[in-house]
N, C-alpha and C positions, 0 to 999 in steps of 0.2 A: 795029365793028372790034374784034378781039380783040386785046392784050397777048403774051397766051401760049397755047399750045397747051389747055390745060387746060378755057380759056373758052371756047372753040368745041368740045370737049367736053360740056361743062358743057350750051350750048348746047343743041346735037344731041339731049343723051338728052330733053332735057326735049320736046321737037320730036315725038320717035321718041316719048314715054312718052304724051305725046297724043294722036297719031294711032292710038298703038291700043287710045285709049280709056280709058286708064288716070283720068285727071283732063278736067276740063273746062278751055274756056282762062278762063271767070272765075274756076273756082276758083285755078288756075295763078296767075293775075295778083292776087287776094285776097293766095295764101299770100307770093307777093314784095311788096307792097305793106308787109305785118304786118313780115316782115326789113328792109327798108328806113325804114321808119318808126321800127322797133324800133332802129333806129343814132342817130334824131336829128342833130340839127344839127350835130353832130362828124363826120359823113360827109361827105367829100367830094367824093364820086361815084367815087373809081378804086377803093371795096370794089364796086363792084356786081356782078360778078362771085360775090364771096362772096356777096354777100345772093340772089345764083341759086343758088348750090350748094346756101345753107343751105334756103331756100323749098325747091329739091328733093330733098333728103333728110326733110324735114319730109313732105311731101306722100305720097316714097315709104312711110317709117312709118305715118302718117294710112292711107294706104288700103294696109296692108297686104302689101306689096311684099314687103317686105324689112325684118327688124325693126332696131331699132338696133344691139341687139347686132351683124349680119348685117354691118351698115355698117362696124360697128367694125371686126369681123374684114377683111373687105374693106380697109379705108385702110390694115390693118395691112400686110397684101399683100405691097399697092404698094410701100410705105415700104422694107419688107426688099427686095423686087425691083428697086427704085429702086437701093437702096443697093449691091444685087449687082452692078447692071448697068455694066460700061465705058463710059465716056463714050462720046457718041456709035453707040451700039447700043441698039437698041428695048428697051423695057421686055417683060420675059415673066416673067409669073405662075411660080412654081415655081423658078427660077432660083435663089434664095436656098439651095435645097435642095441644088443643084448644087454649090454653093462647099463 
């Protein structure tokens, strides 16, 4: 069950990032294993969500995806297009540019 829209996102790509072969699922389940463990006993299970995102942006850098930087730029994106966007109307890339 997902929380927020974000997690069944989060989800998906790693799903989508599999099947086409991008990682394997042990490696998959290794690199969350390493995020989860890496939290310790202060975790109380409602980050795991984060320990997905982080495992898949890990994974995407690792095999060359998309480089950090790449990612950065990306969240940065969102953030201004987030912040663009009217309550209640979809988030769209570029938008920020509009205002």
């Amino acid at each position: 069950m997902f929380r927020e829209p974000w997690e069944a996102q989060a989800f998906a790509m790693a799903v989508e990032l599999h099947a086409r072969g991008a990682f394997t699922w042990p490696e998959w389940a290794h690199a969350l294993s390493r995020e989860i463990a890496a939290a310790g006993a202060r975790d109380s299970g409602e980050d795991y969500y984060l320990h997905w995102l982080a495992a898949l942006e890990k994974l995407v850098t690792e095999k060359s995806l998309a480089s950090a930087r790449e990612l950065s730029e990306r969240k940065d994106q969102w953030d201004r297009a987030a912040r663009a966007t009217p309550h209640g109307e979809p988030i769209v890339l570029g938008r920020e540019a509009e205002s």
